[in-house]
N, C-alpha and C positions, 0 to 999 in steps of 0.2 A: 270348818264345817260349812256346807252349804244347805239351801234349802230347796227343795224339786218345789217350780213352779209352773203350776197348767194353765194352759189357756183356757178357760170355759167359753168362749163364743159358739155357742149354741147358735147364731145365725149364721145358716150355711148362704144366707145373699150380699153378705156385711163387703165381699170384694168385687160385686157385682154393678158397673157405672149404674146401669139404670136403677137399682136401687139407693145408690146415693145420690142421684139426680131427684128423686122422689122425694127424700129426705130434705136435700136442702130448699127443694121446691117449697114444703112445710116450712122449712124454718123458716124463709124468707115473706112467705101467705103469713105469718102467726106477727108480725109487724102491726099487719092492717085486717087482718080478717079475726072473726069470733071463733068459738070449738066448733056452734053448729055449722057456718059457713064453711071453715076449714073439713067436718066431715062431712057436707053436700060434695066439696070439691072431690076429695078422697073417694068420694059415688060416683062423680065423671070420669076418674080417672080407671076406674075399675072397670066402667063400661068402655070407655072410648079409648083409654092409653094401653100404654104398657103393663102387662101385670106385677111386674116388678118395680114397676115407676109404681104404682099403687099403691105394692106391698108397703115400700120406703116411706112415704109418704101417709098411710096411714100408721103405720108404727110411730113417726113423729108426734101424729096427732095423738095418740095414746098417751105417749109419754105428755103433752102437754095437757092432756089431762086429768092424769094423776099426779101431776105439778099443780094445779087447779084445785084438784080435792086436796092433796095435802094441807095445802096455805089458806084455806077455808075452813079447816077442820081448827087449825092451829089459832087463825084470827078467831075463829067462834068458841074455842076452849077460851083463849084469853080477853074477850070479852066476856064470858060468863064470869071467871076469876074478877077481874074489874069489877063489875057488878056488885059482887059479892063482898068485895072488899069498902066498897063504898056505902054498902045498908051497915055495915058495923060501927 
């Protein structure tokens, strides 16, 4: 027995260079730049590049930002537990 497996990529740009060039553009800025400067950048690129180099590029920035929120959420849950554990 097998099992039917779909593909869900709902990015229709996901095969597109200049959206991976955007993307690893991010990856490579998120080294040495902050969210806000990495989304100022993601603003020039929007005005001045490619709209594809953009798209790419700010889609990374998203995701490192809800990589951000998550581990911030997660440190301030487990410091509150700590906390908590130490008034006992």
């Amino acid at each position: 027995m097998s099992i039917l497996t779909l593909d869900l990529n709902t990015n229709s740009f996901a095969s597109d260079p200049e959206y991976a060039a955007g993307r690893a553009d991010a990856y490579d800025d998120s080294r040495t730049l902050t969210l806000h400067a990495l989304t100022a950048r993601a603003a020039e690129y929007t005005e001045h590049g490619h709209l594809l180099r953009a798209v790419g590029y700010m889609d990374r920035v998203l995701e490192l930002r809800m990589e951000h929120d998550a581990v911030t959420a997660a440190e301030t849950e487990l410091a509150h537990a700590n906390r908590e554990q130490a008034t006992r």
